[in-house]
TIRO-788524 format. One record per residue (C-alpha): z, y, x; residue in one letter; residue number from 1. Coordinates in Angstrom, 2 decimals. Each point is the difference from the previous one (the first is absolute). Example, Ala and Ser with C-alpha at 12.3 -4.5 7.8 and 13.67 -1.06 7.14 Angstrom:
REM residues 2
7.80 / -4.50 / 12.30 / a / 1;
-0.66 / 3.44 / 1.37 / s / 2;
REM end
This chain:
REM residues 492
29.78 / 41.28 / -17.93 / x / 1;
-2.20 / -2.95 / -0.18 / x / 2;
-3.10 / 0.80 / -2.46 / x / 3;
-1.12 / -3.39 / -0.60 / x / 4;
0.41 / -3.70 / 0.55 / x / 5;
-3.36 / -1.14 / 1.42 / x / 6;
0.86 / -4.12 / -1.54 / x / 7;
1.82 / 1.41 / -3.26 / x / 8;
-2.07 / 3.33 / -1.08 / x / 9;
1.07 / 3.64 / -0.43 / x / 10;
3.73 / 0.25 / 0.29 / x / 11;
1.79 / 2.62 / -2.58 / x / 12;
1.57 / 2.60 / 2.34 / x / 13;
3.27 / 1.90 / -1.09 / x / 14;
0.72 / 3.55 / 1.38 / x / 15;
3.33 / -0.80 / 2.13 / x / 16;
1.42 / 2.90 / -1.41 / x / 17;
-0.28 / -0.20 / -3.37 / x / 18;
-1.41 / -3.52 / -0.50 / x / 19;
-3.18 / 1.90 / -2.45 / x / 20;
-3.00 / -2.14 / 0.90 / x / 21;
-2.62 / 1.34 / 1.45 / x / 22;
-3.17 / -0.86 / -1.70 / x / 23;
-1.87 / 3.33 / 0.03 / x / 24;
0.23 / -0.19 / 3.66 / x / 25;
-1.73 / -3.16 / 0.50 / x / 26;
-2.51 / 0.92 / -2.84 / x / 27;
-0.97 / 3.12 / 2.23 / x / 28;
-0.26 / -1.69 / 3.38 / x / 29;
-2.55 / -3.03 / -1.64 / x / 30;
-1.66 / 2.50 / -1.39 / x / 31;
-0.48 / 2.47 / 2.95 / x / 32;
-1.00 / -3.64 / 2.42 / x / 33;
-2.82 / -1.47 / -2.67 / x / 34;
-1.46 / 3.79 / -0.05 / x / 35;
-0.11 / -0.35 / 4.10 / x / 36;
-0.93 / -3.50 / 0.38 / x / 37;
-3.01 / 0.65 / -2.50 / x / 38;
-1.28 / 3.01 / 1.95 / x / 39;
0.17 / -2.64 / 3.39 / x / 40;
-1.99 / -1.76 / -1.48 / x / 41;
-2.35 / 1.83 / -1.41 / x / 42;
-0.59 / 1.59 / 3.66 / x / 43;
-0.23 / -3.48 / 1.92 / x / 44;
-2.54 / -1.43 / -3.29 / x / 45;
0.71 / -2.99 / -1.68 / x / 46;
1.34 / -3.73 / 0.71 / x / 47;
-2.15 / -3.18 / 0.28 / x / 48;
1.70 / -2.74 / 0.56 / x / 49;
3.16 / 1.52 / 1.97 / x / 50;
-2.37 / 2.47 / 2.72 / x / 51;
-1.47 / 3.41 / -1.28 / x / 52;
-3.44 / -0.14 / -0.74 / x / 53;
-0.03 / 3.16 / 2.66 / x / 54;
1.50 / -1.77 / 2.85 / x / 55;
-2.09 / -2.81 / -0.43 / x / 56;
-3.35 / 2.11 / -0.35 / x / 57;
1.55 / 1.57 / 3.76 / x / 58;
0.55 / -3.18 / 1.37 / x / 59;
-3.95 / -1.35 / -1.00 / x / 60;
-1.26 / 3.15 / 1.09 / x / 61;
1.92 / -0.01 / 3.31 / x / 62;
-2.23 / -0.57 / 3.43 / x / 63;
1.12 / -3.47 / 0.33 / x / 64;
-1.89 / -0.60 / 3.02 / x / 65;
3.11 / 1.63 / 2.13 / x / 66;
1.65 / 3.44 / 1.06 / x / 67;
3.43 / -0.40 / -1.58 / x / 68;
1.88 / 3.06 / 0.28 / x / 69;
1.71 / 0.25 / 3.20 / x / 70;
1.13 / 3.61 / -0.09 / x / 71;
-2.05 / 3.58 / 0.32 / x / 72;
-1.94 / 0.04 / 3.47 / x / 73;
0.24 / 3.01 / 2.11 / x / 74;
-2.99 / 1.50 / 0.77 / x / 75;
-0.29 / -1.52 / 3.80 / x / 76;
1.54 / -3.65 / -1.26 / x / 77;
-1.46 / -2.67 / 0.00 / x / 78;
-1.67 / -1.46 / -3.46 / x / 79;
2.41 / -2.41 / -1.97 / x / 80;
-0.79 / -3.48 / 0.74 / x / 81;
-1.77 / -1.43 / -2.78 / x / 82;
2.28 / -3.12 / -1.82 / x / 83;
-1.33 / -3.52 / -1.14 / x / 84;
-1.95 / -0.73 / -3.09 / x / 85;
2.38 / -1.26 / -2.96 / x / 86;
0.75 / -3.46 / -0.27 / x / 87;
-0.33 / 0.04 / -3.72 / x / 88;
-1.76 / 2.70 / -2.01 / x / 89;
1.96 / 2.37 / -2.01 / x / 90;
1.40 / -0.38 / -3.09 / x / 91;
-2.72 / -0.16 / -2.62 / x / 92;
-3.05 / -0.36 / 1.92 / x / 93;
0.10 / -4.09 / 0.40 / x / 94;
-1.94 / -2.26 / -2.17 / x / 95;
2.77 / -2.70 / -0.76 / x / 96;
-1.38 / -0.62 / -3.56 / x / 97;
-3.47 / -0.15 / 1.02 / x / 98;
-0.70 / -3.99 / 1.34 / x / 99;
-1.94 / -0.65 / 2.96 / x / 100;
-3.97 / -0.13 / -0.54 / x / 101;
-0.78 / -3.44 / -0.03 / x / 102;
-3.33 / 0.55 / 0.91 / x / 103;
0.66 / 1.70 / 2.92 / x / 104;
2.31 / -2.54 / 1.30 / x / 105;
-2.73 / -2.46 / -0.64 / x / 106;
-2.27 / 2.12 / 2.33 / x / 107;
2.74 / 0.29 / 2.80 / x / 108;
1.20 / -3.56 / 0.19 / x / 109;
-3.70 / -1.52 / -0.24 / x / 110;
-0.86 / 0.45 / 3.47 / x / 111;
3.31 / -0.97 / 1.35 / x / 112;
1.12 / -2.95 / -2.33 / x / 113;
-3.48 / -1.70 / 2.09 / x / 114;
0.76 / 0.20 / 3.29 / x / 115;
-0.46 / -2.71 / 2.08 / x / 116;
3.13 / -0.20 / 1.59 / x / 117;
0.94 / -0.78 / -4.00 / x / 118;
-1.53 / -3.84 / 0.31 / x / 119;
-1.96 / -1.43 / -2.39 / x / 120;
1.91 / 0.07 / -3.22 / x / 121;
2.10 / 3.13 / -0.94 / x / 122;
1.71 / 0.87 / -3.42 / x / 123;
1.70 / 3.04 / -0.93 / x / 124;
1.91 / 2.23 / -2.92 / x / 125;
0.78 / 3.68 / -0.09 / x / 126;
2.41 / 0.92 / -2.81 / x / 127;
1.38 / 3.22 / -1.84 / x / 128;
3.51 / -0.76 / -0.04 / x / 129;
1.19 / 2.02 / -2.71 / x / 130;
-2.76 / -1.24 / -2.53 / x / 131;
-0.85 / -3.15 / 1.46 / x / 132;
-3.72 / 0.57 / 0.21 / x / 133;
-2.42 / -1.79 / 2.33 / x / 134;
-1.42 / 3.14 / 1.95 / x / 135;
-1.39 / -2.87 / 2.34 / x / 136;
-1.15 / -3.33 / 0.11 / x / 137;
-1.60 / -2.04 / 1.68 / x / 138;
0.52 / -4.46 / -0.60 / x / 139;
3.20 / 2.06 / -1.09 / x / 140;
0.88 / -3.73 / -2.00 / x / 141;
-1.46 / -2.39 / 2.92 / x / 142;
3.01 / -2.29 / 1.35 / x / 143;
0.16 / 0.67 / 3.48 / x / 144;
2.23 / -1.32 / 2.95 / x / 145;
2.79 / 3.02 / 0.35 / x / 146;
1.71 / -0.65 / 2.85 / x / 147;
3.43 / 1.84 / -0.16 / x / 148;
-1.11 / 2.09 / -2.74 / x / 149;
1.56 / -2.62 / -1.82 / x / 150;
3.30 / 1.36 / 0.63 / x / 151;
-0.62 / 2.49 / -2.50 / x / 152;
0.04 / -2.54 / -2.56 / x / 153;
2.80 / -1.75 / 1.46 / x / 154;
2.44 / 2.78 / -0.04 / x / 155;
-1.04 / 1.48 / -3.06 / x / 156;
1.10 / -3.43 / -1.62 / x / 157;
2.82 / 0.05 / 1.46 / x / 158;
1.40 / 3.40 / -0.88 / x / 159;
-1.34 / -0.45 / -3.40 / x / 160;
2.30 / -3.12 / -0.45 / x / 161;
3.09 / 0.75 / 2.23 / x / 162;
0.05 / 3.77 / 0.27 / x / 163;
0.28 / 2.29 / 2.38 / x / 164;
3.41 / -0.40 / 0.61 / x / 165;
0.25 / -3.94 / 0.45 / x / 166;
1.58 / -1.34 / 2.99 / x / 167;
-0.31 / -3.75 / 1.30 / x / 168;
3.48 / -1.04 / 0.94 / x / 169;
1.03 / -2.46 / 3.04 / x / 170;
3.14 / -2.03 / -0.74 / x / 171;
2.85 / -1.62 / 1.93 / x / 172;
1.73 / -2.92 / -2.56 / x / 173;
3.48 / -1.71 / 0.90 / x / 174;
0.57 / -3.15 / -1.78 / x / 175;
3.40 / -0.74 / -1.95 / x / 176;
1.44 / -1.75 / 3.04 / x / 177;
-1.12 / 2.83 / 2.06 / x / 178;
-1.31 / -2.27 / 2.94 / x / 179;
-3.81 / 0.58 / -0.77 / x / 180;
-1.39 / 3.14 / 0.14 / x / 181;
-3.89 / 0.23 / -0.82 / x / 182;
-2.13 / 2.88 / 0.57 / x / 183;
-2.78 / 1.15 / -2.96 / x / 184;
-3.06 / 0.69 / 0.44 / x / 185;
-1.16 / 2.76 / -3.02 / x / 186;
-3.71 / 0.43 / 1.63 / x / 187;
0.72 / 3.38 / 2.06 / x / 188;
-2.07 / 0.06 / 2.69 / x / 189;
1.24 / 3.04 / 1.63 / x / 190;
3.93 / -1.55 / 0.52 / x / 191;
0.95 / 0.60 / 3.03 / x / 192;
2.59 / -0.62 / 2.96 / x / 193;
2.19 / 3.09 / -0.94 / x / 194;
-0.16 / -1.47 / -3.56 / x / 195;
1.55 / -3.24 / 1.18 / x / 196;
2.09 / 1.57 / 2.05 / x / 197;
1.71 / 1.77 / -2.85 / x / 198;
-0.09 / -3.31 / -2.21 / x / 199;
1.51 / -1.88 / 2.71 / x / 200;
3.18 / 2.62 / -0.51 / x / 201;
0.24 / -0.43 / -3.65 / x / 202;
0.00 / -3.67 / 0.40 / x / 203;
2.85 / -0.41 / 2.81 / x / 204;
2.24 / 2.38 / -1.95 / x / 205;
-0.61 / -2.13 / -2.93 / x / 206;
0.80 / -2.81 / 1.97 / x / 207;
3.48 / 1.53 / 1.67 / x / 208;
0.58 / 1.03 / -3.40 / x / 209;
-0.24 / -3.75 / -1.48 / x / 210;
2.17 / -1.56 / 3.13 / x / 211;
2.49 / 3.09 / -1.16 / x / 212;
0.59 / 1.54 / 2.86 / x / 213;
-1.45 / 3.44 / -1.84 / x / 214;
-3.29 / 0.43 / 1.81 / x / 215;
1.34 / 3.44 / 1.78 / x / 216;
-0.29 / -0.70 / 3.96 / x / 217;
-2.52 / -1.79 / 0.22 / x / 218;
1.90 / -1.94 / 2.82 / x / 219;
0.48 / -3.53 / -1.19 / x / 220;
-2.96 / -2.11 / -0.24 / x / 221;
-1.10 / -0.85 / -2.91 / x / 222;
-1.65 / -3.29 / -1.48 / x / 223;
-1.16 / -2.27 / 1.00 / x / 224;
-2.86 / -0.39 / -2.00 / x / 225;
-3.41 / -1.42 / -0.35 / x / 226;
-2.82 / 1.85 / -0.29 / x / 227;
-3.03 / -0.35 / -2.20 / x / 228;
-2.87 / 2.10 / -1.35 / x / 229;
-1.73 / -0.32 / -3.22 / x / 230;
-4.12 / 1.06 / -0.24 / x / 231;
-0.14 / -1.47 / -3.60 / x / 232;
-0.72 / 3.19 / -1.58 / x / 233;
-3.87 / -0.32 / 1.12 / x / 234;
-1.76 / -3.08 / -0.67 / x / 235;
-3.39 / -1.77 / 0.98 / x / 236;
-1.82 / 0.15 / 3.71 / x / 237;
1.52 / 2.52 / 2.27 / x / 238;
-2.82 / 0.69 / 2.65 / x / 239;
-3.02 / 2.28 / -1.44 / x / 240;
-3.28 / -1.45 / -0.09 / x / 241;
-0.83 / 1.30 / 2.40 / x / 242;
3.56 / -0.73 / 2.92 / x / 243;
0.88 / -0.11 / 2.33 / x / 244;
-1.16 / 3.48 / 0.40 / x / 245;
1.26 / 3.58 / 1.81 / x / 246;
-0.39 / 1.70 / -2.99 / x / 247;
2.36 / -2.01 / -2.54 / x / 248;
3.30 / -2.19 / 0.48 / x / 249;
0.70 / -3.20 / -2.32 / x / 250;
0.85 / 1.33 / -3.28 / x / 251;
3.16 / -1.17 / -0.69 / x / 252;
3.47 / 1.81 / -1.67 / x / 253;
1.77 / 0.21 / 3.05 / x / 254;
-1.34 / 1.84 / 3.38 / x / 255;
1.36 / 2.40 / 2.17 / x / 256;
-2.66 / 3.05 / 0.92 / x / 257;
-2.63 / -1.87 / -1.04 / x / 258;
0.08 / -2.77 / 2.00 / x / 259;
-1.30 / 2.17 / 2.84 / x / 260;
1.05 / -0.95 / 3.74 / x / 261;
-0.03 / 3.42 / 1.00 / x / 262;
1.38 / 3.53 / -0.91 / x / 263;
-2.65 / 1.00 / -1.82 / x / 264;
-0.28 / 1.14 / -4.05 / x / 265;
-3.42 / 0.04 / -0.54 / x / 266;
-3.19 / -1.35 / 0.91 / x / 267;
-0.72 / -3.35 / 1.81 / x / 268;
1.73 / -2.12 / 1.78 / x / 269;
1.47 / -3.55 / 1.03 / x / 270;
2.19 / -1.47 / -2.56 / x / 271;
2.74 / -2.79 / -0.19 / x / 272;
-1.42 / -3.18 / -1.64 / x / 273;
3.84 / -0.02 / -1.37 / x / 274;
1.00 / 3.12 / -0.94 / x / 275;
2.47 / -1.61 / -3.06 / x / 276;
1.53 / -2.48 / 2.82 / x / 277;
0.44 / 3.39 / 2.40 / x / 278;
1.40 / 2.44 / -2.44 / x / 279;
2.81 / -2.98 / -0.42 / x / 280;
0.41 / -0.51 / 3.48 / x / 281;
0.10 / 3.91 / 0.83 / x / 282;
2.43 / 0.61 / -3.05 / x / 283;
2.34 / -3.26 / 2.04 / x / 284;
-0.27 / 2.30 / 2.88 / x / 285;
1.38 / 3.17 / -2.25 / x / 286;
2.72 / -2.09 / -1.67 / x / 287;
1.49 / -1.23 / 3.80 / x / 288;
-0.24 / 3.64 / 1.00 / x / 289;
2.22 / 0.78 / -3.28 / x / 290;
2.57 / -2.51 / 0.77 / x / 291;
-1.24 / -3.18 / -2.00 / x / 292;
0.15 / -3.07 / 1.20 / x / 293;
-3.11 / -1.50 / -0.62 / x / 294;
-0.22 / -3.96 / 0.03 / x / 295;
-3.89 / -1.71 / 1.09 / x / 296;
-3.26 / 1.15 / -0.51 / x / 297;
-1.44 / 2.35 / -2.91 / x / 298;
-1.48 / -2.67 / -2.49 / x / 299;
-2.12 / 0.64 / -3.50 / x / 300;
1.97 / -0.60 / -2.92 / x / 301;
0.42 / 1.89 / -3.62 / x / 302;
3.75 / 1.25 / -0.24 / x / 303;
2.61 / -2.34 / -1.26 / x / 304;
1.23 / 0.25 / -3.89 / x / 305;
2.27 / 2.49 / -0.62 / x / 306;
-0.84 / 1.76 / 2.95 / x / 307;
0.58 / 4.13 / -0.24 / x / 308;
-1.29 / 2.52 / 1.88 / x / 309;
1.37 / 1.69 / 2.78 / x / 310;
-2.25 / 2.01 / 1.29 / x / 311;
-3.44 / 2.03 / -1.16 / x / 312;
-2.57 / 2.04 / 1.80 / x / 313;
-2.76 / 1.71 / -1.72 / x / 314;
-3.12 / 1.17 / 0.36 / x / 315;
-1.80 / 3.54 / 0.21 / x / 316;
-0.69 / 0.86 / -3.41 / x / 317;
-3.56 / -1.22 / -0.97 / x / 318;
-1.62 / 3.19 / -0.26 / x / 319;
0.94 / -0.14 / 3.65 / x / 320;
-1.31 / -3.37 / 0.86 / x / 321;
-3.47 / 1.05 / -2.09 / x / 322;
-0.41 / 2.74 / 2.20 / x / 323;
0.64 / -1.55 / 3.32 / x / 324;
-2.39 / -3.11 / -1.33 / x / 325;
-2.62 / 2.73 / -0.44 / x / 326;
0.24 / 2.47 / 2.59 / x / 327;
0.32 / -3.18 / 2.87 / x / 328;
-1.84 / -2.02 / -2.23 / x / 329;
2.77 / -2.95 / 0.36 / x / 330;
-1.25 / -3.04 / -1.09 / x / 331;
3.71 / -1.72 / 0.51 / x / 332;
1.33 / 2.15 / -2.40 / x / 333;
-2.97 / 0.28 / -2.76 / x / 334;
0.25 / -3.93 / -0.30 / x / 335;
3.66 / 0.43 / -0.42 / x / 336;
-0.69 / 2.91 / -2.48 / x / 337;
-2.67 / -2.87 / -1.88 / x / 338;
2.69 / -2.88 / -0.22 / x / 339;
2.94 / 2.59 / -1.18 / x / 340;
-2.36 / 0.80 / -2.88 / x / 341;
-0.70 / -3.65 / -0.38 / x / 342;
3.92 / -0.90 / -0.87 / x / 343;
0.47 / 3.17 / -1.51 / x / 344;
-3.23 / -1.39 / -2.69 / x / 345;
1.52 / -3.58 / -0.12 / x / 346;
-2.54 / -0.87 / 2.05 / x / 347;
0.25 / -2.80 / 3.04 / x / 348;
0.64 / 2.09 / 3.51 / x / 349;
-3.07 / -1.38 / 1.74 / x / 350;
-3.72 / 1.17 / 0.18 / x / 351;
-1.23 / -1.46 / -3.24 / x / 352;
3.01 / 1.77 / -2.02 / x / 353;
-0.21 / 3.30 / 1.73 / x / 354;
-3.76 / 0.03 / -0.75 / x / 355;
0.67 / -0.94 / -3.19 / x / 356;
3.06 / 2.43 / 0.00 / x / 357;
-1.96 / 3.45 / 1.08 / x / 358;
-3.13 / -0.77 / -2.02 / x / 359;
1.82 / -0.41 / -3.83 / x / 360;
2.16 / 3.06 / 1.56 / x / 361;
-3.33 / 1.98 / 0.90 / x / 362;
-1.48 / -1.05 / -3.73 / x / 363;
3.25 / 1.84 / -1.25 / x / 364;
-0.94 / 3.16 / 1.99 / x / 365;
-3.73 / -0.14 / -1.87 / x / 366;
-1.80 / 0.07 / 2.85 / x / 367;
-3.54 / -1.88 / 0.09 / x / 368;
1.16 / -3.41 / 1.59 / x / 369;
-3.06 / -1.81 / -0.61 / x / 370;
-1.31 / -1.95 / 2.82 / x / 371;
3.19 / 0.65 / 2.08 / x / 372;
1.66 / -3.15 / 2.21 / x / 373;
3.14 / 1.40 / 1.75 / x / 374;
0.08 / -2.66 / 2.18 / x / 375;
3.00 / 1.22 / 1.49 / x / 376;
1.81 / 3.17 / 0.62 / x / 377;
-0.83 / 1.44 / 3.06 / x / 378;
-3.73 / -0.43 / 0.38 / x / 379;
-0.56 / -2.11 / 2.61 / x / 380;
-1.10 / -2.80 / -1.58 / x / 381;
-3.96 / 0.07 / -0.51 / x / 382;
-0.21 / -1.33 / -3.54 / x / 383;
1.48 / 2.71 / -1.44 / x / 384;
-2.30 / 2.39 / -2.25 / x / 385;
0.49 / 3.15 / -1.78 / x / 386;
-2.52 / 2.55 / -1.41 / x / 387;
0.28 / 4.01 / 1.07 / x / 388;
1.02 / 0.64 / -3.48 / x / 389;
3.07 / -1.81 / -0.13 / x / 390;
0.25 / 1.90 / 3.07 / x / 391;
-0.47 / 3.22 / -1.04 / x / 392;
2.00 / -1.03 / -3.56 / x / 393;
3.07 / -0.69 / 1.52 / x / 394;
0.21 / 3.40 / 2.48 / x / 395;
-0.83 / 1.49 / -3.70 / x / 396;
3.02 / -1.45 / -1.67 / x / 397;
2.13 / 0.69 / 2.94 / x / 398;
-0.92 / 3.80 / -0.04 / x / 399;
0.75 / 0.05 / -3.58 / x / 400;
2.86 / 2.43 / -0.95 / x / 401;
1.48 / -2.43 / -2.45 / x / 402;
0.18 / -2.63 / 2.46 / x / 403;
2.52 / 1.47 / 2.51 / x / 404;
0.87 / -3.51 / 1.38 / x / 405;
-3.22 / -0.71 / 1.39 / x / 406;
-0.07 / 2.85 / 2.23 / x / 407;
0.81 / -1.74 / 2.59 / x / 408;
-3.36 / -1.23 / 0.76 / x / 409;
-1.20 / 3.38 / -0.02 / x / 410;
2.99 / 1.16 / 2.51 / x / 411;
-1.09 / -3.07 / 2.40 / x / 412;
-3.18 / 0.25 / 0.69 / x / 413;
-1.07 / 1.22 / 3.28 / x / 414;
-0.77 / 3.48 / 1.14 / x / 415;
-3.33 / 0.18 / 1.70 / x / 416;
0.46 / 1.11 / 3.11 / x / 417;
3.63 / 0.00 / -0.18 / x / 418;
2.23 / -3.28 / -0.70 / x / 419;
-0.57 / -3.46 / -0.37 / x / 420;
-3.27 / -1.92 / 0.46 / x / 421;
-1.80 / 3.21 / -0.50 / x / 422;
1.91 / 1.66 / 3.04 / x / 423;
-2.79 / -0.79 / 2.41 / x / 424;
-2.84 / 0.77 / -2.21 / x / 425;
-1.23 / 3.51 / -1.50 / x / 426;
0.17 / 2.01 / 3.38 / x / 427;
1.04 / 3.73 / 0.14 / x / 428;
-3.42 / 1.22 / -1.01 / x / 429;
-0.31 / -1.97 / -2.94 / x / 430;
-0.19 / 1.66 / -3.43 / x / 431;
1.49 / -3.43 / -1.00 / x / 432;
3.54 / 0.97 / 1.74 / x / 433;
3.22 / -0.06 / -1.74 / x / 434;
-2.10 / 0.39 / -3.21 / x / 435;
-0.44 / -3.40 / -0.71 / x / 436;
2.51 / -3.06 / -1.01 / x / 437;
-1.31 / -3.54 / 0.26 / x / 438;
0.62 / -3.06 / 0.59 / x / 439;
-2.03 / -2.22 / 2.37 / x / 440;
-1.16 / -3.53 / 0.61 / x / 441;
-1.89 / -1.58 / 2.53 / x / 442;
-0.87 / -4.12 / 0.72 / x / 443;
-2.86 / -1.08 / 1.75 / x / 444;
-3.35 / 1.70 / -1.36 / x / 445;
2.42 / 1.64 / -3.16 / x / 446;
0.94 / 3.73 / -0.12 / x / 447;
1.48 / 1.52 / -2.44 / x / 448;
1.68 / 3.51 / -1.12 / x / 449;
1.56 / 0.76 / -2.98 / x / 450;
2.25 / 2.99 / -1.19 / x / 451;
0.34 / 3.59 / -1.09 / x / 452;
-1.32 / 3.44 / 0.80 / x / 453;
0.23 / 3.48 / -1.81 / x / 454;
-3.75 / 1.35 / -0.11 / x / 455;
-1.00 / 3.47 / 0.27 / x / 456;
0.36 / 1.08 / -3.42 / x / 457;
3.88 / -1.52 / -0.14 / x / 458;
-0.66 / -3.23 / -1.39 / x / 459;
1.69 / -3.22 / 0.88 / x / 460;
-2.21 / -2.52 / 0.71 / x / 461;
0.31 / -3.72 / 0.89 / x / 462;
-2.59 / -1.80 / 1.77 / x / 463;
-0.79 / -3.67 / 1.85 / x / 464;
-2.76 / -0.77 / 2.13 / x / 465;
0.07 / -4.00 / 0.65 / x / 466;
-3.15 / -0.95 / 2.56 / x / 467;
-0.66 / -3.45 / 1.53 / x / 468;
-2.06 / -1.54 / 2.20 / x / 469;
0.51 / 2.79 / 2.78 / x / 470;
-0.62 / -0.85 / 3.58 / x / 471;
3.58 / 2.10 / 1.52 / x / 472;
2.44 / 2.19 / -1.38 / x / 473;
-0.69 / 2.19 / 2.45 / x / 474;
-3.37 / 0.36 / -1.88 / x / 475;
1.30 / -0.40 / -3.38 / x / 476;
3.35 / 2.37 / -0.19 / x / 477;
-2.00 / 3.09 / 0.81 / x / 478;
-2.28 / -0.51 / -2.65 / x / 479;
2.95 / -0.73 / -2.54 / x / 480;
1.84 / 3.21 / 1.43 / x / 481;
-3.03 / 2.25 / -0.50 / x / 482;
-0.10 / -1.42 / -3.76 / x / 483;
3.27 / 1.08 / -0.55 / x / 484;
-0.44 / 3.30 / 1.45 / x / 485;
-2.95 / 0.81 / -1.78 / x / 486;
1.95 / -0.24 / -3.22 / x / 487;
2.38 / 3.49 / 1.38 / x / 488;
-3.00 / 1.46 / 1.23 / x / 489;
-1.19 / 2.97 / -2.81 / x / 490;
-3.72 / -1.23 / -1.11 / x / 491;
-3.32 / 1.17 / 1.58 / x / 492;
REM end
């Protein structure tokens, strides 16, 4: 017999022999397990919050400086080895509702936000992220140069317009009389050769299909065609202010790998003056390999009317492309992020409209954007300006429960000692290591830090440090590093 239905209730049960229901039964047993759950509790003391007030007095009471139970010891054993200190303090005993004393921050960064690897001109916020209070501040509004600190601005647009889930598309278009076939540039960055590759397959059976010989063995040539490529998507200059450069390919809406002439994913290195012309010419090369007859030389050209699509690649997700932007601090891909943000706003896909573009999208956020010039996406360019508290805003709203799309810039940001551009800094005795998130910029005679960090007491905070005028990095980044560390340090 079943007694009850735990998604319907109590079930009536009938006595199979006589079919008399059996009420007084289940009366008795409910009666006879409240009388023995009662006494349970009254023997283990009461509830708070789903742990007895009685194991949680044991646990606070508990030695926690070691000596985990590891068994009786015989007389002539040897003494259990003593285990590590907890990670995190027992249920109970933390102080997440009590914020970090401001004034004690105030004494710990004062000596350190001076140092003289710094350079002459240093600004800085320290923020409660849950409340939003200034625990620390110093030219906390000042417009400063941020470097790639920037790209926390940049990306936080972006998912803030597009979403998390947004993927830039790359399009093959056959026209009506199916002998032109152009490719389409969407602006993603990260397309690569295994991308065309696949494209290139979609296209030729397309092709077989439209000569009607069913597209199936891939035997037959197919074509011929022309090929073109559209970049139209993007307008305005293509080379950063600052290109030719290692650290940034043309911006245009059409590159393969980001224009890089190597293997490489991240970091610098030489790039194609081209990289439109040689994502045509490389997607040729695909199309030949796939049986299509290809007829002269890759040429630019918007697709003809009435042309349809035959073949699509997209993009990593954004949240995916905000990450790797942070973590490698990609500038390719952050002034891609910019211009998507820019269309997306009815704005024009250059520099002016994506400044335009992130700034009214920041204003939407209500974050402090006074005295702000996003001169570009990535950082690099010099006349760009930001104050710590936009900073220090935006990692706010992006560890905001309610905002679940802006995570992402959160999730990004580089581990110290661990991944990205903080992989090499923060070394193993560090108290700085694996605690802190942040995202990093450097030009000549700017450093700058930026991100999160859960203090001593459980609190989230969000902190940038933006210093100029610094004679190395090698000077400067230690200085930033110990900032940030003295923010998980417990005060002294």
């Amino acid at each position: 017999m079943r007694p009850s239905d735990p998604w319907g209730g109590l079930r009536v049960l009938k006595n199979r022999h006589n079919g008399s229901y059996t009420w007084q039964v289940i009366a008795g047993s409910a009666t006879l397990g409240l009388v023995v759950a009662a006494g349970a509790v009254l023997a283990a003391g009461p509830w708070d919050n789903g742990q007895r007030k009685a194991e949680r007095a044991l646990a606070v009471t508990a030695d926690r400086t070691g000596g985990a139970h590891h068994g009786r010891p015989t007389p002539d054993g040897p003494r259990p080895a003593p285990s590590a200190p907890a990670v995190l303090p027992a249920l109970g005993t933390t102080t997440h509702d009590a914020p970090r004393d401001a004034a004690a921050l105030r004494d710990t960064l004062a000596p350190l936000i001076g140092a003289p690897g710094l350079g002459d001109r240093v600004a800085a916020s320290v923020i409660d992220t849950a409340t939003g209070k200034q625990l620390y501040g110093t030219r906390a509004t000042a417009p400063m140069t941020p470097a790639s600190t920037v790209k926390i601005a940049t990306t936080a647009a972006a998912l803030s317009v597009l979403g998390p889930d947004h993927r830039i598309a790359t399009t093959a278009a056959l026209s009506p009389d199916a002998r032109t076939l152009t490719l389409v540039g969407g602006g993603d960055p990260t397309l690569s050769r295994a991308a065309l590759r696949s494209m290139a397959a979609d296209a030729a059976k397309a092709l077989r299909e439209d000569a009607g010989d069913g597209g199936d063995d891939g035997e037959d040539p197919a074509g011929p065609v022309r090929l073109t490529y559209d970049v139209s998507r993007y307008t305005g200059p293509v080379l950063h202010p600052i290109s030719p450069n290692v650290n940034i390919a043309p911006v245009t809406a059409l590159m393969v790998n980001e224009g890089r002439l190597n293997d490489t994913d991240r970091g610098p290195a030489k790039r194609t003056d081209d990289p439109a012309g040689d994502a045509a010419r490389a997607f040729a090369a695909q199309l030949k390999k796939a049986g299509v007859e290809v007829t002269g030389t890759p040429r630019e050209a918007r697709p003809a009317d009435g042309a349809r699509t035959v073949a699509t690649h997209h993009s990593a997700p954004l949240a995916a492309l905000v990450e790797r932007t942070l973590t490698n601090s990609d500038n390719d891909i952050a002034e891609a992020l910019a211009r998507q943000t820019a269309i997306a706003k009815g704005e024009s896909a250059d520099f002016a409209g994506a400044r335009r573009a992130v700034t009214n999208e920041l204003k939407k956020l209500g974050v402090p954007v006074t005295g702000a010039h996003l001169a570009d996406g990535s950082g690099l360019d010099r006349e760009g300006r930001v104050t710590p508290a936009l900073l220090t805003a935006l990692l706010a709203r992006a560890a905001d429960p309610g905002r679940p799309g802006l995570r992402p810039v959160l999730t990004g940001l580089p581990i110290a000692g661990f991944s990205g551009t903080l992989g090499g800094r923060y070394g193993d005795g560090s108290e700085g290591t694996g605690l802190i998130r942040a995202k990093t910029g450097t030009l000549s005679r700017v450093n700058s830090l930026a991100g999160t960090v859960v203090d001593p007491r459980g609190r989230l905070l969000a902190f940038a440090f933006l210093a100029s005028g610094s004679r190395s990095a090698t000077e400067a980044e230690p200085a930033l590093d110990a900032l940030a560390t003295a923010l998980a340090r417990p005060a002294r």
